[in-house]
N, CA, C and O of each residue as an XYZ file, in Angstrom:
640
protein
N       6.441     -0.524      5.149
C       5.578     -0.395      3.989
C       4.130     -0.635      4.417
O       3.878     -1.685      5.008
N       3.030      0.360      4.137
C       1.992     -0.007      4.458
C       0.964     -0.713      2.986
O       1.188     -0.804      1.779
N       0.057     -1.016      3.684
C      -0.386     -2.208      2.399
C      -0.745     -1.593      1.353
O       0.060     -2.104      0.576
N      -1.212     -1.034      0.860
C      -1.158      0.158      0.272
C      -0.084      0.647     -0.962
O      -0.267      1.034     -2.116
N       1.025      0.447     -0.196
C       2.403      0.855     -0.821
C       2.688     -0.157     -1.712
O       2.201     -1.267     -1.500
N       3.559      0.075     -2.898
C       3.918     -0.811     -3.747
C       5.052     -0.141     -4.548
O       5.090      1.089     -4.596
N       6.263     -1.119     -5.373
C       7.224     -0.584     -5.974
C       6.068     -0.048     -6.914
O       4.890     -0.217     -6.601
N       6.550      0.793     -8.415
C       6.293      1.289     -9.092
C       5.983     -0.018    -10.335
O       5.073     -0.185    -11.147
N       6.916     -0.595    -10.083
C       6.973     -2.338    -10.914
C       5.513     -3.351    -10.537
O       4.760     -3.950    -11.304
N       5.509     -3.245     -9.150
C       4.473     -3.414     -8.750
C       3.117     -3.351     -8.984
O       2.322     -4.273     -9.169
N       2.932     -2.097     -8.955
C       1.959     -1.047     -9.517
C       1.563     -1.445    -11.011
O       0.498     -1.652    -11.594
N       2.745     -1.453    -11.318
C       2.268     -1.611    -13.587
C       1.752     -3.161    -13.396
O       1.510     -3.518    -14.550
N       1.519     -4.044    -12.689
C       1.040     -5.363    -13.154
C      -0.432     -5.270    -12.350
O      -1.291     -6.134    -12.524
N      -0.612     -4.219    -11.524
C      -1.931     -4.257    -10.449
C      -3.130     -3.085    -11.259
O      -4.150     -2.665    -10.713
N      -2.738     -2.791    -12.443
C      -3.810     -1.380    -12.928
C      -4.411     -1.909    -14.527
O      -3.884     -2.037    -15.632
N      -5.611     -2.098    -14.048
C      -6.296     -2.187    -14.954
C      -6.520     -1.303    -16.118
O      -6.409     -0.092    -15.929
N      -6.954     -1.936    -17.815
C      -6.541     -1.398    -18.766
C      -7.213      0.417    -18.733
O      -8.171      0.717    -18.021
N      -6.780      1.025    -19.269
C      -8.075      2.133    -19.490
C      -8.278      3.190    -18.007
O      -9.087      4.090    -17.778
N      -7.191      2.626    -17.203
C      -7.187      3.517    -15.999
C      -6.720      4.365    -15.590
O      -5.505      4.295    -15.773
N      -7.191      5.756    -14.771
C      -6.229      6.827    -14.322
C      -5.343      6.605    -13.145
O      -5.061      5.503    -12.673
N      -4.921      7.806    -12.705
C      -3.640      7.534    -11.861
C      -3.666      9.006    -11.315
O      -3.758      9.849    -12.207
N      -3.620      9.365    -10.358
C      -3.942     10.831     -9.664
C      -1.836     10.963     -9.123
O      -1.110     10.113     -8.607
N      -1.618     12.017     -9.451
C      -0.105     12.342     -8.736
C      -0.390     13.158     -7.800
O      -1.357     13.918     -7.777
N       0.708     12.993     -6.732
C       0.248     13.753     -5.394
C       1.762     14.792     -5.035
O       2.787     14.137     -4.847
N       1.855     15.985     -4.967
C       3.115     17.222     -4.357
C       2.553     16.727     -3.128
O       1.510     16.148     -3.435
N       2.727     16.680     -1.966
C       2.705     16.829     -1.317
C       3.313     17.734     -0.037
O       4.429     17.289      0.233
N       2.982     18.764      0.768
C       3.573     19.946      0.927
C       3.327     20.330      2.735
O       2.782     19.663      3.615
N       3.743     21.179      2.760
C       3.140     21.577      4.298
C       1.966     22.450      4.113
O       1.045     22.464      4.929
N       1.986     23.140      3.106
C       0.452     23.992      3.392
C      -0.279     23.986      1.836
O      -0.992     24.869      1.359
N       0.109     22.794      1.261
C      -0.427     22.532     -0.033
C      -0.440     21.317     -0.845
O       0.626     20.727     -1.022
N      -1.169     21.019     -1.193
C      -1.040     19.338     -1.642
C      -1.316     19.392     -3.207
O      -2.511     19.128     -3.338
N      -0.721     19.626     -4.496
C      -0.765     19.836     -5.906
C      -0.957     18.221     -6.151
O      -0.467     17.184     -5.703
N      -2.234     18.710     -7.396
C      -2.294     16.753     -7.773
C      -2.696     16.972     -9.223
O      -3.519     17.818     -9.576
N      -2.141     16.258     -9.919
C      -2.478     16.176    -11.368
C      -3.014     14.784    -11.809
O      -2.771     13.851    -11.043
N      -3.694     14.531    -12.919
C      -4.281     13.831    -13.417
C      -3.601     13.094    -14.394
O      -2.570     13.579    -14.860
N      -4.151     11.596    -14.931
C      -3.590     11.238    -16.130
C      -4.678     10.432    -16.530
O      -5.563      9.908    -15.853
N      -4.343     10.414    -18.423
C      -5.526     10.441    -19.089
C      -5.804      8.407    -18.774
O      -5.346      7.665    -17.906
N      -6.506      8.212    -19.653
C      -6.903      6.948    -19.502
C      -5.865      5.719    -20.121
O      -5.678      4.621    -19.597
N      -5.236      6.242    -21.414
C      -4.030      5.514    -21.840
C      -3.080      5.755    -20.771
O      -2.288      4.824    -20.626
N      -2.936      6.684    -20.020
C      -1.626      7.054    -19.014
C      -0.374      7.364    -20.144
O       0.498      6.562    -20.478
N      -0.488      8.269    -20.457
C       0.362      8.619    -21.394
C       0.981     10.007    -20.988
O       2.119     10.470    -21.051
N      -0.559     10.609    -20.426
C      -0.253     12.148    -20.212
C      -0.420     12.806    -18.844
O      -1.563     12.861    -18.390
N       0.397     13.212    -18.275
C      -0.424     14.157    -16.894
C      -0.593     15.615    -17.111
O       0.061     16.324    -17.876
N      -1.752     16.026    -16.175
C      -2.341     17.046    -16.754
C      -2.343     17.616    -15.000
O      -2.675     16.880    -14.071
N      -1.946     18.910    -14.853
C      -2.083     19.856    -13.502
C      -3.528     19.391    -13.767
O      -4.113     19.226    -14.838
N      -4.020     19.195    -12.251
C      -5.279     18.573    -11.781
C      -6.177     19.722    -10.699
O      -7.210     20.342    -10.952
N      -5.530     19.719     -9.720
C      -6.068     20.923     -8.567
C      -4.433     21.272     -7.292
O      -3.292     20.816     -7.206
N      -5.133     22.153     -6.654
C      -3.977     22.369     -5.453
C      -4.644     22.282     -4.283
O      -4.948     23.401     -3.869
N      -5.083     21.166     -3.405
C      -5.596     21.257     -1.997
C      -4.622     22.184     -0.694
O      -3.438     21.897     -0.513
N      -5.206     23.111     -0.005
C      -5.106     24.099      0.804
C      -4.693     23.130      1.843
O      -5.379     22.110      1.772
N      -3.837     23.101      2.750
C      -3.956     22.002      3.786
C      -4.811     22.845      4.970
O      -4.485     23.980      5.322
N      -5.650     22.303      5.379
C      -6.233     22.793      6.509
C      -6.173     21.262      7.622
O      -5.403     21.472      8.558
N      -6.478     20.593      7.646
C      -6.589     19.216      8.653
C      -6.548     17.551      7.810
O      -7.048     17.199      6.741
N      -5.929     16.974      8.580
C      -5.305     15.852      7.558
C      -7.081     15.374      7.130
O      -7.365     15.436      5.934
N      -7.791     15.084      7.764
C      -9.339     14.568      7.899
C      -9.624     15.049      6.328
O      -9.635     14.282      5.366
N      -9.871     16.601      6.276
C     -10.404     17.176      5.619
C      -9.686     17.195      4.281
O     -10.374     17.435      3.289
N      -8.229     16.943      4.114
C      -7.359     17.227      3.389
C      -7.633     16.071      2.402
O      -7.513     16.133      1.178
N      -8.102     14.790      3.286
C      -8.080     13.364      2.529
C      -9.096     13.258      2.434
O      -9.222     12.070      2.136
N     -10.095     13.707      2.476
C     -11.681     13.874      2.370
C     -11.854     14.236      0.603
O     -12.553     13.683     -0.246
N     -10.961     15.323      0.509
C     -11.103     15.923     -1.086
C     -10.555     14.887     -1.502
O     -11.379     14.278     -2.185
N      -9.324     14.204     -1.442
C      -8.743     13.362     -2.344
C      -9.337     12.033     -2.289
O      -8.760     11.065     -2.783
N     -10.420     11.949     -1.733
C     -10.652     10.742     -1.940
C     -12.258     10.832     -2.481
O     -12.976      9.867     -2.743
N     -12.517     11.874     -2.546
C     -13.630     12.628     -3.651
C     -12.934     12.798     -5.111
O     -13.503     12.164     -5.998
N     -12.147     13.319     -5.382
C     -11.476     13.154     -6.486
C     -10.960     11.581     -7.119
O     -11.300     11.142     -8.218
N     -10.214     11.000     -6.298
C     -10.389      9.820     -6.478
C     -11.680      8.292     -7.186
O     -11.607      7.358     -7.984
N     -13.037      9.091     -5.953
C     -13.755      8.479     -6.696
C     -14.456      8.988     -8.131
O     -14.871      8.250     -9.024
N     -14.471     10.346     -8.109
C     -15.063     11.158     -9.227
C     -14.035     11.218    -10.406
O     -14.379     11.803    -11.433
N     -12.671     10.591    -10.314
C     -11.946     10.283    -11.670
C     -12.270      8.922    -11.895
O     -12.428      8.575    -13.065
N     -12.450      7.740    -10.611
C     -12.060      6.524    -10.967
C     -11.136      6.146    -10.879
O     -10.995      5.137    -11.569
N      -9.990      6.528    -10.143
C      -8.922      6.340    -10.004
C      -8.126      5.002     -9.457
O      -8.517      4.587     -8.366
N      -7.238      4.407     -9.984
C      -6.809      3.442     -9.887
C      -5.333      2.910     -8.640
O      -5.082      1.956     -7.904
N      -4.714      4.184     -9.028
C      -3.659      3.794     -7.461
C      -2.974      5.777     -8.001
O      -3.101      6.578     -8.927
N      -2.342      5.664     -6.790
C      -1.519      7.240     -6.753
C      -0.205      7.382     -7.155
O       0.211      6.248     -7.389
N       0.566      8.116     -7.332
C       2.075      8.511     -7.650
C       2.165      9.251     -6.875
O       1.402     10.216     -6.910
N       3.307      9.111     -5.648
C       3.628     10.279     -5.033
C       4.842     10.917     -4.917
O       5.818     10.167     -4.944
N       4.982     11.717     -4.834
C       6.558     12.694     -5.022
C       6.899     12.363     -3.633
O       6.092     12.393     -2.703
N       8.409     11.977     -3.523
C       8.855     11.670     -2.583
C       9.677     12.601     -2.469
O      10.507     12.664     -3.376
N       9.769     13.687     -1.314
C      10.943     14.394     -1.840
C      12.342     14.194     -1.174
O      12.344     14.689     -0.047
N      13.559     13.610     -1.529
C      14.503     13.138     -0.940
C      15.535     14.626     -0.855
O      15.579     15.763     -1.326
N      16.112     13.934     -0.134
C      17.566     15.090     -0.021
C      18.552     14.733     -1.190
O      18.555     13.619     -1.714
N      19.353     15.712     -1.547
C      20.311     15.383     -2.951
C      20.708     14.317     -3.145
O      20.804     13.771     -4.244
N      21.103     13.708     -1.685
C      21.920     12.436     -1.569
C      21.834     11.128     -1.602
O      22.634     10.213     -1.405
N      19.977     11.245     -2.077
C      19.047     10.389     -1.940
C      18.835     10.052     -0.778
O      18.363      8.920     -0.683
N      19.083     10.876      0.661
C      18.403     10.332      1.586
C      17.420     11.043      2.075
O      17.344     12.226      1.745
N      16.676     10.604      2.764
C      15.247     11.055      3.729
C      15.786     12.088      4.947
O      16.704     12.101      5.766
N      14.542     13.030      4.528
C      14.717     14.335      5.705
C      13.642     14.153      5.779
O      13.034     13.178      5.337
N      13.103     15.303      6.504
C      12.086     15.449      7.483
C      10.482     15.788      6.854
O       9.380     15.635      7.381
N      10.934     16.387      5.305
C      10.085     16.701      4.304
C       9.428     15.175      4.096
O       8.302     14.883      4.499
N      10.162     14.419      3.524
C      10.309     12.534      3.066
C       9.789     11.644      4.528
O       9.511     10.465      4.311
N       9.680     12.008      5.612
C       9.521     11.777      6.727
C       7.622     12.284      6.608
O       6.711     11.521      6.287
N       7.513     13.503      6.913
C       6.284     13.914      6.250
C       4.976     13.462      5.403
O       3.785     13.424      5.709
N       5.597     13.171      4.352
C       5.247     12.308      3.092
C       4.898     11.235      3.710
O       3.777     11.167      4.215
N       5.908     10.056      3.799
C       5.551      9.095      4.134
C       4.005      8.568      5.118
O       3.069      7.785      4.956
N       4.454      9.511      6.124
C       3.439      9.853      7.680
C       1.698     10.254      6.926
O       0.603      9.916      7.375
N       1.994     11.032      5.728
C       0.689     11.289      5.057
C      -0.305     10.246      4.700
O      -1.480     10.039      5.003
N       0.842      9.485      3.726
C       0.420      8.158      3.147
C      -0.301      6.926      4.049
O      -1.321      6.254      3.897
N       0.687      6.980      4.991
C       0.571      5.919      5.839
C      -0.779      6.136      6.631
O      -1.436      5.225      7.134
N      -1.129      7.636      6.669
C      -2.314      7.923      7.283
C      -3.543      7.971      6.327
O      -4.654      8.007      6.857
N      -3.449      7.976      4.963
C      -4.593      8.092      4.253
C      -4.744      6.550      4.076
O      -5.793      5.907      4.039
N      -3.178      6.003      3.952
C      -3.906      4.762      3.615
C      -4.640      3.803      4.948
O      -5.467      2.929      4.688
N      -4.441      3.945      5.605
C      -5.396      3.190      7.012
C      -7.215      4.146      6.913
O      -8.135      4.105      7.730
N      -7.131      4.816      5.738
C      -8.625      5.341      5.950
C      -9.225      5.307      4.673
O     -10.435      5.471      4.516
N      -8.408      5.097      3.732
C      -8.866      3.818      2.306
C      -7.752      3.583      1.105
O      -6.921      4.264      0.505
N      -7.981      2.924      1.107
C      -6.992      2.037      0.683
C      -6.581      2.206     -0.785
O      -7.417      1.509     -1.360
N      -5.961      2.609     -1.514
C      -5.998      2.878     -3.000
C      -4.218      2.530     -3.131
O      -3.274      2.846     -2.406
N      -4.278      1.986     -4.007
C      -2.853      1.221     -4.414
C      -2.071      2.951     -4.693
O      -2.618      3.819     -5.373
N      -0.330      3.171     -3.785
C       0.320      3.951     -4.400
C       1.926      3.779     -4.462
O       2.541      3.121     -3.623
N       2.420      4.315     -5.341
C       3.849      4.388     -5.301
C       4.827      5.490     -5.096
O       4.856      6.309     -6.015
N       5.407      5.638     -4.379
C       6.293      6.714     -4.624
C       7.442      6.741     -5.693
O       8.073      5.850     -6.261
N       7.470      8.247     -5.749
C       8.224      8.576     -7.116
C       9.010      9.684     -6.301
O       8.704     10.562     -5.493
N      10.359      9.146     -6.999
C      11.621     10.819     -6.593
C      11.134     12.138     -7.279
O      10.993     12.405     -8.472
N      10.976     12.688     -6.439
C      10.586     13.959     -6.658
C      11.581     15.628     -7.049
O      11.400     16.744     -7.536
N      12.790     14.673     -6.350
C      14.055     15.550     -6.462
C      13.826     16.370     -7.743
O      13.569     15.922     -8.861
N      14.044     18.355     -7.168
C      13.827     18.959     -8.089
C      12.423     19.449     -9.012
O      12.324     20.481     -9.676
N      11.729     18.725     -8.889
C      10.697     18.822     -9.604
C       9.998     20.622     -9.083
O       9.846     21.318    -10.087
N       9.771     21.042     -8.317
C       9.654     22.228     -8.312
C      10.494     22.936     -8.758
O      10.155     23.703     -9.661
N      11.892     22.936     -8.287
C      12.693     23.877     -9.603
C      12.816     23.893    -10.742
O      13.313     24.855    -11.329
N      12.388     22.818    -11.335
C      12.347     22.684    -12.655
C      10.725     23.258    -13.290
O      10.521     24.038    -14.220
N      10.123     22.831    -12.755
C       8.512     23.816    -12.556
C       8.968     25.525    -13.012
O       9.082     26.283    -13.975
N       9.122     25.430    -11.445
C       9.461     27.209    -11.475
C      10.526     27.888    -12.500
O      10.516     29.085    -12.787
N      11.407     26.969    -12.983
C      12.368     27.341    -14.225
C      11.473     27.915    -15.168
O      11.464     29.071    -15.592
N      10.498     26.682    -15.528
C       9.789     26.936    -16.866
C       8.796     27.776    -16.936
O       8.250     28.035    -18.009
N       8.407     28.353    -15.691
C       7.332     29.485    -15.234
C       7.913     30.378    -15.519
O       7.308     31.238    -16.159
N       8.814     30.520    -15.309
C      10.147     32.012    -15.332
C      10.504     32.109    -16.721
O      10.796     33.245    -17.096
N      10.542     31.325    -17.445
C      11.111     30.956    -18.938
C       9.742     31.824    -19.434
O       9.642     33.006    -19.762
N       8.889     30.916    -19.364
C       7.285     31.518    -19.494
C       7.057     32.992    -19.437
O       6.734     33.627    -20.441
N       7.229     33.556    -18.220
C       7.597     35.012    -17.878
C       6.436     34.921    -17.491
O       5.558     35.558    -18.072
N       6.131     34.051    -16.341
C       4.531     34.319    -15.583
C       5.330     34.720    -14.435
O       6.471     34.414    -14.090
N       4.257     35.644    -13.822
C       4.268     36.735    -13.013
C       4.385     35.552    -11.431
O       4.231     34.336    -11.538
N       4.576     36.010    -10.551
C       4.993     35.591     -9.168
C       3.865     35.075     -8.594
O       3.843     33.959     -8.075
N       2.721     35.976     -8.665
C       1.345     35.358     -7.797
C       0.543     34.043     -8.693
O      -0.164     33.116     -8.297
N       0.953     34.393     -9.887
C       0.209     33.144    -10.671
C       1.360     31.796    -10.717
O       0.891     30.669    -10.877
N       2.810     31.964    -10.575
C       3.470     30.972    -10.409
C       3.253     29.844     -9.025
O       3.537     28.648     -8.979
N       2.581     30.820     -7.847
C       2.522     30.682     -6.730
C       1.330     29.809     -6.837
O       1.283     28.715     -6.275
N       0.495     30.227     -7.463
C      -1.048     29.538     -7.973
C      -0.941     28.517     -8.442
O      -1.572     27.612     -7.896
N      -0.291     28.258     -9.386
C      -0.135     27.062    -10.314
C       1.281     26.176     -9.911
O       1.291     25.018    -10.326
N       1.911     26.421     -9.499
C       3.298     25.504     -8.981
C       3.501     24.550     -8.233
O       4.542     23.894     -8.207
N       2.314     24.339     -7.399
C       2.274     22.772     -6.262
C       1.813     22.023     -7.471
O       2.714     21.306     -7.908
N       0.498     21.947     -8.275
C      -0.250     21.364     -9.185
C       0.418     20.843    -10.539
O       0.172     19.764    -11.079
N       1.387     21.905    -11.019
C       2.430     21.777    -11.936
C       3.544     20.674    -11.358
O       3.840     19.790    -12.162
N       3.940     20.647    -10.564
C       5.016     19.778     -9.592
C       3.942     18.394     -9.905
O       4.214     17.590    -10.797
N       3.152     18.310     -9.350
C       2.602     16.996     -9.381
C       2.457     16.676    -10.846
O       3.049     15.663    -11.219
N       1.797     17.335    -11.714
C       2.372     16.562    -12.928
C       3.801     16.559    -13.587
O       4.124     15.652    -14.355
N       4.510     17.424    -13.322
C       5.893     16.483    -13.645
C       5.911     15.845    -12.870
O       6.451     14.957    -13.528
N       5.719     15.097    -11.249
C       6.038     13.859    -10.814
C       5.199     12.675    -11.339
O       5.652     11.541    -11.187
N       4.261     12.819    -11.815
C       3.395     12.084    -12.395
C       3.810     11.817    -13.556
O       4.028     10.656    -13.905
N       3.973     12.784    -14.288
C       4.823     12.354    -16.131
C       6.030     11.222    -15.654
O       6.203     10.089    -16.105
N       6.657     11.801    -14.780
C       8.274     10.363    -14.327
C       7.993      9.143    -14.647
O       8.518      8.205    -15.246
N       6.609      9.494    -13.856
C       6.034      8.032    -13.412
C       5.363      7.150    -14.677
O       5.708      5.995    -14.926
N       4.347      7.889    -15.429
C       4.004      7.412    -16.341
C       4.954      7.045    -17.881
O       4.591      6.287    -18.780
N       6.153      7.792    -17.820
C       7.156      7.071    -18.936
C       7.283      6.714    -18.886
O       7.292      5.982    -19.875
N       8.064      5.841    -16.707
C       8.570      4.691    -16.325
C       7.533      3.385    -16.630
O       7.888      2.273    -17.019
N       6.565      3.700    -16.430
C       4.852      2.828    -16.826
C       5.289      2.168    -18.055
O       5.763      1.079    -18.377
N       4.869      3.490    -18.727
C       5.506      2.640    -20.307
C       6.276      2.228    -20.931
O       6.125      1.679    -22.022
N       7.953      2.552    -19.935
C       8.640      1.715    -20.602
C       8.513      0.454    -20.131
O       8.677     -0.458    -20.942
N       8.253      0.187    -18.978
C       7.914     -1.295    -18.462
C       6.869     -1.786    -19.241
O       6.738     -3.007    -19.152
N       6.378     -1.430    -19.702
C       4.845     -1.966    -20.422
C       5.888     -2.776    -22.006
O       5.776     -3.923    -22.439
N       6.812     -1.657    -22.510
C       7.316     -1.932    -23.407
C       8.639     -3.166    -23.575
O       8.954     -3.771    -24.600
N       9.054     -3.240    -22.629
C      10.322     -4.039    -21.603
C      11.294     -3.197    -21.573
O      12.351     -3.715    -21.933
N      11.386     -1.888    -21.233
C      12.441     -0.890    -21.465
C      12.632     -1.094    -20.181
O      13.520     -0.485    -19.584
């Protein structure tokens, strides 16, 4: 665990009132991040970073970061069915562990399992066309991993 890292339980006693929370897809050639409002009630598709070099990659997010105010991250973890770690979850981790030694912002991971198919379900339901699903689907992913996160928020807030 790097310092950085925290359960999700964790997290709800370390975030000050009135604060956002940035969700992170994290991808091989795309990094989708959505936003949440100030109650944390809602996530909202945010942007889709291009991966070009980890430097540059964490350069934007930590421009975004300061230009929301952001308080700690949610990240999609993406596990294998079985709940165990592949090479994707291997990935992830290696990201984190590298942004966080270059600043420090409180995050948690969140199971991510699915969350793009369920995305792309509702794109298809939608009847959006292929190149705009392609457009919008890392960014969409991160806010459903971000919504997970923020119900789990509130039910802990609530004692659920």
């Amino acid at each position: 665990m790097t310092a950085g890292q925290k359960t999700l339980e964790e997290l709800a006693a370390l975030l000050p009132p009135k604060s956002r929370l940035i969700g992170l897809d994290v991808g091989t050639k795309t990094v989708g991040l959505a936003l949440s409002d100030v109650e944390r009630r809602l996530a909202t598709p945010l942007e889709t970073i291009r991966r070009v070099k980890f430097t540059k990659d964490a350069e934007r997010l930590v421009a975004l970061i300061a230009q929301h105010e952001i308080a700690a991250l949610i990240v999609g973890l993406p596990l294998n069915m079985d709940g165990s770690e592949g090479p994707r979850a291997q990935a992830t981790r290696a990201f984190m562990r590298n942004f966080d030694a270059m600043r420090r912002t409180p995050y948690a991971f969140w199971d991510e399992r699915l969350s793009t198919a369920a995305v792309t379900r509702e794109l298809l339901a939608q009847d959006v066309s292929r190149a705009k699903r392609a457009e919008v689907v890392d960014r969409m992913a991160a806010a459903y991993i971000l919504q997970g996160a923020l119900d789990r928020l509130g039910r802990l807030a609530t004692g659920g």
